[in-house]
N, C-alpha and C positions, 0 to 999 in steps of 0.2 A: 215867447214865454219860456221861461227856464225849463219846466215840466217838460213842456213839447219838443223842446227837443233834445230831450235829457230821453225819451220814451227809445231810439233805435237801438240804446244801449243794453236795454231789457232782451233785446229780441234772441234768441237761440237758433245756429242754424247749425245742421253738420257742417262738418269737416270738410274742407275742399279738397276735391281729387282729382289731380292734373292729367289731363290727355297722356297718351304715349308720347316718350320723346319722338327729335323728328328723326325723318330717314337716317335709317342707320342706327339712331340709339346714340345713347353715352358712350359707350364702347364702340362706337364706329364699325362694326361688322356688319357685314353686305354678304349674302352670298343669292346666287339667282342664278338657274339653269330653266326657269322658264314653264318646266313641269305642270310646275300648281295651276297655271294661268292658262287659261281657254286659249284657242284660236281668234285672231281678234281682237283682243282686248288690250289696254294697254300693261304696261308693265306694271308691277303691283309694288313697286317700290323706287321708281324712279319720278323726277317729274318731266314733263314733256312739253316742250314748246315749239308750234310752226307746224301744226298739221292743217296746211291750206295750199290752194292750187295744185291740188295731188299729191302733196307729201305727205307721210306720215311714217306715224314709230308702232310700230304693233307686233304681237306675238302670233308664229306663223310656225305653222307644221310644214310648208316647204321643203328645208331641209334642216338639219341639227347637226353640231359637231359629235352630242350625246342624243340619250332617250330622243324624243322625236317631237322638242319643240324647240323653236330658236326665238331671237327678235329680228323685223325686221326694219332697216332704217331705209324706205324709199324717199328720192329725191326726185324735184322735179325742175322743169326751166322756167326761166325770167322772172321767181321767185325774187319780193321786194329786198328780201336779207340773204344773201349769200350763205347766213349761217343757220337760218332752218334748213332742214330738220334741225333739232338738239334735245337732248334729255342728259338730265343732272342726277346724280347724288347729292345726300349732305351725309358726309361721314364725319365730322367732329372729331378728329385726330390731329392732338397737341402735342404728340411726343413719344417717342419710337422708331422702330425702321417701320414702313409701310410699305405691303404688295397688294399692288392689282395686278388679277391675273385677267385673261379673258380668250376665249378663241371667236375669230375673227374671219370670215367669207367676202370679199370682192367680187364684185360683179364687172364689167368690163367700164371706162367711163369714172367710174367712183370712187369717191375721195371723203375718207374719215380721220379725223384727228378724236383723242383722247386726251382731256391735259386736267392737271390739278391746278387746283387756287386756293387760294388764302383771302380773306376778306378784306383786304385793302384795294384800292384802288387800280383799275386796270388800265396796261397790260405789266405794271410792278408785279403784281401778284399773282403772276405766274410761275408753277414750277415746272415739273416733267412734262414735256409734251411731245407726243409722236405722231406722226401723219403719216396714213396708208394709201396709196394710190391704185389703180383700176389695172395700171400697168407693172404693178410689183413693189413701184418704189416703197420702200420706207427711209423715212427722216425724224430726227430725234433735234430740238428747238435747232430746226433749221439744218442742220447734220445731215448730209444721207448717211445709212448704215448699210441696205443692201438693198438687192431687188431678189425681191421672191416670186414663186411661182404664181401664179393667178389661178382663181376662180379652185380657188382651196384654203382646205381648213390649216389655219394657221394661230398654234399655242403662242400668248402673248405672258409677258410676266415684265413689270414694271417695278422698280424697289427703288424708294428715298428715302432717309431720315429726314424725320420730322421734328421741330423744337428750338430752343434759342441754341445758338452757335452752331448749328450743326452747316456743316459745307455742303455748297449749292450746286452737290454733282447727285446722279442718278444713275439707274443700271438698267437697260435692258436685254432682256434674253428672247430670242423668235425661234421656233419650232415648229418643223412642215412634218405630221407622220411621225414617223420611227426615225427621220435623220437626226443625226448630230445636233443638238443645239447652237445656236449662234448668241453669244454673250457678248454684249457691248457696256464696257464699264464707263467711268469718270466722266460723263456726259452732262456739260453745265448748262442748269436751266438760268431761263434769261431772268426771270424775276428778280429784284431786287429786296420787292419786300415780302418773299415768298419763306414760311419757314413753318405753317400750320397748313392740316390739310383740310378742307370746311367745301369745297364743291370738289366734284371729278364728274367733269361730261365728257360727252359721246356727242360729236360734230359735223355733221355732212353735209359739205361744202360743195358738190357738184352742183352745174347747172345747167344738168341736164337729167333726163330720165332714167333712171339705173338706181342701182340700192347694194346695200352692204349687208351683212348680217350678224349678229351678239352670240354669243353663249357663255356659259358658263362664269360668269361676273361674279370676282368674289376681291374685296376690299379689307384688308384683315391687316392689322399691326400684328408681327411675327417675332419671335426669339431672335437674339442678334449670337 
């Protein structure tokens, strides 16, 4: 009948009011030292996946590179995927230079990559990526760059542009303490169809018992 269903047109409701954006926000800022978040718990802004057969991702008074909380990413063995642990961002950066910064603890044994994506298809959509190793190494997509000291806090600082045409090189910079920095420029990520920034995880690929540890995580488009 016409009437009936001509009636839901009548009806008044408020306004719809959208959830928060996701991680991250519209403006893709991150920042996380850990503070706010108990012992324990997970991180309050990342998401987490493969806490099973002993692994997990949690925030741990242990030790910190600041104040006196860190993350920590333990790893365990003959885990089904090599790539649990993991925990993601979504920072929704279209366009700009973009720095991740972060400080970084090796345990002996452990092995952490960091890498950004774009939401196409993988492993196209890959841009900057770095892997830390238990024995010092670091590698930049597949590059070694140096070997660092172990089982120390180590300043991390990662920079792309972001956006159409921009060129598919990266920068990064590694920092033990009060030494010198170590800057490594024009470093090409393998992606092809890599040119937005929409994920940045945290990786821990050992398999075996051992863990790494986060701080200071901050994701921010910067003044060029």
């Amino acid at each position: 009948d016409p009437e009936w269903k001509a009636l839901p047109l009548g009806v008044q409701r408020e306004p719809t009011v959208l959830p928060p954006p996701p991680v991250g926000g519209i403006e893709g800022r991150i920042a996380d030292g850990f503070e706010d978040t108990p012992a324990g718990a997970l991180p309050a802004r990342a998401v987490v996946s493969g806490e099973e057969g002993g692994a997990s991702i949690r925030v741990t008074a242990e030790r910190a590179a600041s104040g006196t909380h860190s993350l920590k990413l333990t790893d365990a063995a003959g885990l089904e995927n090599v790539w649990q642990p993991h925990m993601f961002y979504v920072p929704q950066m279209a366009e700009g230079l973009v720095r991740e910064s972060f400080d970084v603890y090796l345990e002996p044994d452990s092995v952490l990559y960091t890498e950004w994506r774009d939401t196409g298809p993988y492993p196209a959509n890959i841009g900057p990526s770095v892997t830390f190793e238990g024995d010092g190494t670091v590698t930049a997509s597949g590059r070694v760059l140096c070997i660092l000291p172990v089982e120390q806090w180590v300043r991390v600082e990662i920079e792309c542009a972001v956006g159409e045409d921009t060129p598919p090189v990266y920068t990064v910079t590694l920092r033990v303490g009060e030494e010198e920095p170590q800057r490594f420029e024009e470093l090409v990520y393998t992606g092809t169809e890599f040119s937005e920034l929409h994920w940045l995880g945290f990786v821990s690929t050992a398999d075996t018992r051992t863990a790494s540890f986060l701080d200071n995580i901050s994701i921010s488009t910067v003044e060029q």
